[in-house]
TIGU-846745 format. One line per field, with one value per residue (C-alpha): residue in three letters; x, z, y. Coordinates in Angstrom, 3 decimals. Layout:
BEGIN
residu	ala_...
u	X_...
w	Z_...
v	Y_...
//
This chain:
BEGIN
residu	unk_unk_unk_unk_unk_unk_unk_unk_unk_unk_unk_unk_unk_unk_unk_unk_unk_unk_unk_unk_unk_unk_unk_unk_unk_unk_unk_unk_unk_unk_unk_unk_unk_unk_unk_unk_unk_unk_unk_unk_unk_unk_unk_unk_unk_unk_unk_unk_unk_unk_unk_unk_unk_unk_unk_unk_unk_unk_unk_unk_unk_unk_unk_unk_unk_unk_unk_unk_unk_unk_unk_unk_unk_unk_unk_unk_unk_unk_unk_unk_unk_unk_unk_unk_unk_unk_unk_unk_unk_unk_unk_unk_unk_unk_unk_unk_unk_unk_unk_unk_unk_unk_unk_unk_unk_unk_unk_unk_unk_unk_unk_unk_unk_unk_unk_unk_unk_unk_unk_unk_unk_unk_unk_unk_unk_unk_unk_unk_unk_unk_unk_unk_unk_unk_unk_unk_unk_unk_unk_unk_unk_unk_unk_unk_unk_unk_unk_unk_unk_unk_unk_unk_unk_unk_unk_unk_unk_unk_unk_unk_unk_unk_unk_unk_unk_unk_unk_unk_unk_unk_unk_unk_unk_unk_unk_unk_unk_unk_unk_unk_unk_unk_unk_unk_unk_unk_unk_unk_unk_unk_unk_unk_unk_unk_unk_unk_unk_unk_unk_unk_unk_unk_unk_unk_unk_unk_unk_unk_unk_unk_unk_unk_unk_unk_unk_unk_unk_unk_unk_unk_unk_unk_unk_unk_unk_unk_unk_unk_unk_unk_unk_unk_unk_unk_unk_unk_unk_unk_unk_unk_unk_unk_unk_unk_unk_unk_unk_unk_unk_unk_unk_unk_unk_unk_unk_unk_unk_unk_unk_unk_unk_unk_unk_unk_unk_unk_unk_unk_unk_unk_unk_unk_unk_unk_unk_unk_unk_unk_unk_unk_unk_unk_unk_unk_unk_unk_unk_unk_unk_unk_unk_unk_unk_unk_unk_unk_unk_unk_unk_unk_unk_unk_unk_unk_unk_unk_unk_unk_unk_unk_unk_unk_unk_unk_unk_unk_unk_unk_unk_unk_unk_unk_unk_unk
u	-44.039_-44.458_-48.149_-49.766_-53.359_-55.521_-56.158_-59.137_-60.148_-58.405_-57.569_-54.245_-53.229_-49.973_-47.980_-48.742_-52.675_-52.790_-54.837_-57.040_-57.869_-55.609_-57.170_-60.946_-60.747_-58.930_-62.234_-62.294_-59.036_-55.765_-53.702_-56.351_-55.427_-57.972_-58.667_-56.623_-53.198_-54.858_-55.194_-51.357_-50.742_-53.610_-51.891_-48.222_-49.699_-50.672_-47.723_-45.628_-48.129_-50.121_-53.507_-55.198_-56.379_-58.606_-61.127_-64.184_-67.416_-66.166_-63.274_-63.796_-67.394_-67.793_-65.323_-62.251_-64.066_-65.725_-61.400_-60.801_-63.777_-63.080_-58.968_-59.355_-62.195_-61.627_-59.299_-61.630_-61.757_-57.603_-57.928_-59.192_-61.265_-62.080_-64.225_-65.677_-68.938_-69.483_-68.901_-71.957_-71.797_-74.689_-74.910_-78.537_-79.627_-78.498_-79.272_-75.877_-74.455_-73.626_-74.265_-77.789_-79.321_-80.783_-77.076_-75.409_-77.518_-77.966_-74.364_-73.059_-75.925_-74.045_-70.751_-70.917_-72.586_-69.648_-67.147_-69.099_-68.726_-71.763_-69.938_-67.067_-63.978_-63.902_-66.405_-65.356_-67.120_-65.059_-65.457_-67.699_-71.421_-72.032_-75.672_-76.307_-76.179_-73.594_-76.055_-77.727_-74.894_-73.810_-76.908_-77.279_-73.569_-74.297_-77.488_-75.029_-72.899_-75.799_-76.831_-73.614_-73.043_-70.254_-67.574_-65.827_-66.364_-63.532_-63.723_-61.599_-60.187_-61.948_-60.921_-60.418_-63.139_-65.216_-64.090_-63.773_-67.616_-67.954_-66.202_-68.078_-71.620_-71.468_-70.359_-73.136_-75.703_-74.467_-73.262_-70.598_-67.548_-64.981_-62.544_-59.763_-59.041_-57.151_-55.875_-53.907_-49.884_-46.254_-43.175_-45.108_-47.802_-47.912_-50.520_-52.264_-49.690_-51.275_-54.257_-55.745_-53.444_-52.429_-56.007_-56.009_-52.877_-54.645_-57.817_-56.003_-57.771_-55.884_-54.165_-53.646_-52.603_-53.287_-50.484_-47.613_-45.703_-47.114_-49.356_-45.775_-43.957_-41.504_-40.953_-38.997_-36.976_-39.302_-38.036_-39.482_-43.052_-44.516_-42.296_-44.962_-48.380_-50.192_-47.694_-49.018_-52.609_-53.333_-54.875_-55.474_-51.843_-51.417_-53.792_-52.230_-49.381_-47.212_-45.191_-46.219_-42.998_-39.913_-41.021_-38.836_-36.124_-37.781_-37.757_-33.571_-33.258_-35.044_-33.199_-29.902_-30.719_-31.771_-27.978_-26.658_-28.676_-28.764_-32.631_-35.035_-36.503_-40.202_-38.847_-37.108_-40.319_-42.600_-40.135_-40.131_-43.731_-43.381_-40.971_-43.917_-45.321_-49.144_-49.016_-50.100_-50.716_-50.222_-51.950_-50.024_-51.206_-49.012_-49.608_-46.464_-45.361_-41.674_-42.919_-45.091_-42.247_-39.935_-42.438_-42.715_-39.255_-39.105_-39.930_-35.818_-35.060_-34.098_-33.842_-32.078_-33.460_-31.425_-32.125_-35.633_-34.811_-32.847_-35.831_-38.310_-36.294_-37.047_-40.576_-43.261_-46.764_-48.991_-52.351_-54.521_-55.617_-57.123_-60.983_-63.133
w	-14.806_-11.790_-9.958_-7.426_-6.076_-7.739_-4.946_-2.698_-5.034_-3.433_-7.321_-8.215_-11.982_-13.802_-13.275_-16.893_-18.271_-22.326_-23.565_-26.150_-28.190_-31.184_-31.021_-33.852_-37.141_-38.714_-40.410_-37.126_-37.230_-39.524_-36.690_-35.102_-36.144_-37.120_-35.584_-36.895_-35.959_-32.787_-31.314_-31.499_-29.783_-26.847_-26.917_-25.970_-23.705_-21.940_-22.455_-20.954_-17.735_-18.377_-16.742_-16.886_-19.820_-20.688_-23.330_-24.008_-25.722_-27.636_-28.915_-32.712_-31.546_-29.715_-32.165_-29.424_-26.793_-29.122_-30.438_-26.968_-25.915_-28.664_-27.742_-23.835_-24.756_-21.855_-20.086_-18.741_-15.037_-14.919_-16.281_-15.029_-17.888_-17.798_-19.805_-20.161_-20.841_-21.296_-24.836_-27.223_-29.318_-32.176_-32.736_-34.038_-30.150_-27.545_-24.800_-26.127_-24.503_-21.051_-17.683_-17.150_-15.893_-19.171_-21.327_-18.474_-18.220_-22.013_-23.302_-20.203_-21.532_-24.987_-23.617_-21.695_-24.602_-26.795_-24.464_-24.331_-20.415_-17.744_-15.293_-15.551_-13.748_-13.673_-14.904_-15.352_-16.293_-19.200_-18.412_-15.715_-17.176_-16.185_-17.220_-14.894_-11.259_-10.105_-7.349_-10.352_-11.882_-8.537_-7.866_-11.426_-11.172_-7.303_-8.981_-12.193_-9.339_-7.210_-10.121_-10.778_-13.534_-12.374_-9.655_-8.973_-10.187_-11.283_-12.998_-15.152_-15.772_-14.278_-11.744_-8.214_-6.620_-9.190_-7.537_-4.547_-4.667_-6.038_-3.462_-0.700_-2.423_-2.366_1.415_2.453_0.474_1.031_-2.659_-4.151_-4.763_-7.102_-6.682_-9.687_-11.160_-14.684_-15.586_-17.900_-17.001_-17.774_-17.755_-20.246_-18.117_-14.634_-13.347_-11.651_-9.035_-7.871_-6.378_-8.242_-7.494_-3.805_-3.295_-5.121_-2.182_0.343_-0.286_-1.436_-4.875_-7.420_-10.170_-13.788_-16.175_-19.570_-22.097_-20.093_-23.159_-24.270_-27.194_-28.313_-28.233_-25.313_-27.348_-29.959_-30.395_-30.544_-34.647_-35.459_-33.752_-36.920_-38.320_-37.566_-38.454_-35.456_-35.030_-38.726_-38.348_-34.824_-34.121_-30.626_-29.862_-30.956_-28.953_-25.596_-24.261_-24.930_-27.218_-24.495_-22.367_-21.890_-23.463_-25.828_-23.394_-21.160_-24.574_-24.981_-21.469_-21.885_-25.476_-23.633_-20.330_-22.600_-24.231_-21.339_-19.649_-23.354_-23.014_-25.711_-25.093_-24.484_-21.719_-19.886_-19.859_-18.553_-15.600_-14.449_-14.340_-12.591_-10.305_-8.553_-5.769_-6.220_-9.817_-9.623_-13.167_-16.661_-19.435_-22.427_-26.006_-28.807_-32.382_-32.381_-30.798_-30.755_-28.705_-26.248_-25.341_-24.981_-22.699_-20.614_-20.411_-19.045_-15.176_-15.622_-15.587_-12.091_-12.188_-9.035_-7.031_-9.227_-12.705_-11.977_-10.701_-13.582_-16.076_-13.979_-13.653_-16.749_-16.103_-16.262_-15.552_-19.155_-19.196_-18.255_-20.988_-21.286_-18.866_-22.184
v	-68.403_-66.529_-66.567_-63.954_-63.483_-61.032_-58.929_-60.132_-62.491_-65.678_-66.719_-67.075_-65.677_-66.001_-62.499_-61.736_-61.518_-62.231_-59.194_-60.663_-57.307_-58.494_-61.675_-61.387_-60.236_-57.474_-56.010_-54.458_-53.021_-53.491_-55.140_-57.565_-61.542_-64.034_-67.234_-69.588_-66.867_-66.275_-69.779_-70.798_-67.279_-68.995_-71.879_-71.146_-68.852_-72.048_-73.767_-71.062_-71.394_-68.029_-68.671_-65.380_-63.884_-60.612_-59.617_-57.692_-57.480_-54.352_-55.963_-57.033_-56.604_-60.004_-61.891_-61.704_-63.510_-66.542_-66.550_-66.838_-69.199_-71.761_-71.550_-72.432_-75.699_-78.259_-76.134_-73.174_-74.520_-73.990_-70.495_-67.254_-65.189_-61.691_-59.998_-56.448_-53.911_-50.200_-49.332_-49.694_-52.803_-51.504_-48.666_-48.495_-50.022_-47.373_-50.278_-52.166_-49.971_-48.245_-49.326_-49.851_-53.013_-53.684_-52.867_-55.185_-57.969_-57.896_-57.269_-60.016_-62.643_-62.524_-62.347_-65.836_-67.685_-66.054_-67.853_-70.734_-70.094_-70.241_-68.341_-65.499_-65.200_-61.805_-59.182_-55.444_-52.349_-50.762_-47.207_-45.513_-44.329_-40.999_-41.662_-43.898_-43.968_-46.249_-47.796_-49.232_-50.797_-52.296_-53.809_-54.932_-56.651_-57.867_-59.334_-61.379_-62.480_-64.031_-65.722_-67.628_-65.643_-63.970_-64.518_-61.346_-57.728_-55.016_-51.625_-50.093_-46.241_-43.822_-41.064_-42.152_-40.238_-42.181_-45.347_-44.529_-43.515_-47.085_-49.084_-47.094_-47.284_-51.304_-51.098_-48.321_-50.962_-54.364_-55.373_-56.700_-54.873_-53.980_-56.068_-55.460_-52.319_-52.353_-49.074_-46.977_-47.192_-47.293_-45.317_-43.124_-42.542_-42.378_-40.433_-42.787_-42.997_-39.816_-41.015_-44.321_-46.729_-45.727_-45.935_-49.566_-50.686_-49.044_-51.218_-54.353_-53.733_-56.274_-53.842_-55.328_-52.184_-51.622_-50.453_-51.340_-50.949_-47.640_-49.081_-50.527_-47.031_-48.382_-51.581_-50.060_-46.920_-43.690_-42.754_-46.473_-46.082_-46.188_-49.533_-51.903_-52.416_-51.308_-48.435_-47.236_-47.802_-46.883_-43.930_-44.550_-44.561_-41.235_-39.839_-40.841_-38.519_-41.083_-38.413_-34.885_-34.050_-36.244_-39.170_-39.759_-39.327_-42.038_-44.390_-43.335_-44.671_-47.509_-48.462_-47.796_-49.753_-52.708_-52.742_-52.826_-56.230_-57.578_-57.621_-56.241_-52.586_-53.965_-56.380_-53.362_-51.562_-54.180_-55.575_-51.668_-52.500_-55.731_-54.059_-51.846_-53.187_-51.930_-54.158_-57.551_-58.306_-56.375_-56.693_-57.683_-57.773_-59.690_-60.801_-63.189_-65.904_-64.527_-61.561_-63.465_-65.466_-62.306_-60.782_-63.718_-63.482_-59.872_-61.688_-63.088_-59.423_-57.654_-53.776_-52.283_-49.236_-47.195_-48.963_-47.729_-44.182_-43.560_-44.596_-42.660_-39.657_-37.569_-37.966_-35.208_-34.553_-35.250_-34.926_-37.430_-40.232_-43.322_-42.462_-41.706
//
């Protein structure tokens, strides 16, 4: 394992964060694992020397973080835990969700006793609340992290005037900032190289993408999308651009690229992530052990200035995903 620090947050995470949204109960959706599949998943994790993992309240509504609370018992001082609010947990209580002081300090109270954690790693605002002024939320999260209930503070996608607004609001009051910003990209979808993440390198703002594998579209060719489970059942997949100009083309390159280093497509796709500089962790999500390992494997694999060029190349503007 390869380790890196997380921005301006001094702590040092494994180069790969374990997404914990198939980690729950699949009465939430098809493709989700229960506990006793999820924990072995944890525990190689571990054994491979991944220390940072991510979850949220939303995910299996509160069931992903207990999976992940119970899994890393006696071993949450070594690992770095990030967790998540915005989306509305009930809906028959509009205050579970958002980003008001009451939804945060309610939705983060739950969270922690879910992990079975006093303090979080990381906490990260899901999406940004355009009912509520951001001030508010800073001052709310600057409050959680002056308790000891939280140690550092990230957001996640929203448009980079949104942020940037953010990041200058807690300087111009004093607070907290964001810290981490964990965003929507791959070779599939790259429009945050626009103007999110040279904002992130510009203010040393730790980047750990979501989907670096395109919801599992780059990890397979594009005529078997639908071979697997989560491929079948997802809706959310289909309504990224993952399938919107060239990329299907980008997915032939990436099947032919992985011939030729003897490598599996999904670990071509996530060393091109890897490979950029601004990235200092992505997010990946498994449901097997095999594929865990083979992503973990993907930091073995070195792509040349013109391996990447040549996966990049038939790229083309799609429209922008993943900030709702």
């Amino acid at each position: 394992m390869e380790y890196t620090t997380l921005g301006e947050t001094g702590m040092e995470v494994s180069r790969l964060c374990l997404g914990c949204m198939s980690f729950g109960t699949p009465e939430w959706r098809d493709w989700v694992l229960p506990p006793e599949e999820s924990h072995p998943i944890i525990e190689r994790a571990i054994d491979l020397g991944i220390n940072f993992f991510d979850t949220a309240n939303m995910y299996s509504t509160g069931e992903s973080e207990r999976v992940l609370g119970d899994a890393l018992e006696g071993r949450r001082e070594e690992s770095v835990v990030a967790t998540k609010c915005y989306f509305q947990m009930d809906e028959d209580n509009p205050h579970s969700g958002g980003l008001s002081r009451k939804a945060i300090e309610q939705e983060l109270a739950k969270s922690l006793d879910r992990l079975g954690m006093d303090t979080v790693d990381l906490y990260q605002i899901h999406r940004w609340d355009y009912d509520t002024p951001i001030e508010q939320t800073l001052r709310t999260l600057d409050d959680a992290v002056s308790r000891n209930q939280v140690r550092y503070l990230g957001a996640s996608s929203m448009w980079a005037h949104q942020f940037a607004e953010a990041l200058h609001a807690s300087e111009r009051l004093g607070l907290e900032r964001f810290l981490t910003m964990q965003n929507h990209y791959s070779l599939l979808y790259r429009e945050e190289e626009r103007e999110m993440l040279p904002l992130c390198d510009r203010r040393n703002v730790g980047v750990m993408p979501w989907s670096p594998l395109a919801r599992g579209y780059l990890a397979r060719p594009a005529a078997q999308f639908d071979a697997t489970a989560r491929g079948e059942s997802d809706e959310y997949a289909r309504e990224h651009p993952y399938f919107e100009g060239n990329g299907e083309e980008i997915n032939a390159r990436v099947e032919e690229l992985a011939a030729e280093k003897d490598a599996s497509m999904a670990q071509i796709a996530l060393a091109w992530v890897l490979h950029q500089d601004v990235v200092d962790a992505p997010i990946v999500g498994t449901t097997s052990v095999e594929h865990l390992e083979e992503a973990v494997a993907a930091l073995d694999i070195s792509l040349s200035e013109s391996d990447q060029e040549w996966l990049e190349e038939p790229y083309e503007p799609v429209t922008v995903s993943g900030h709702e």
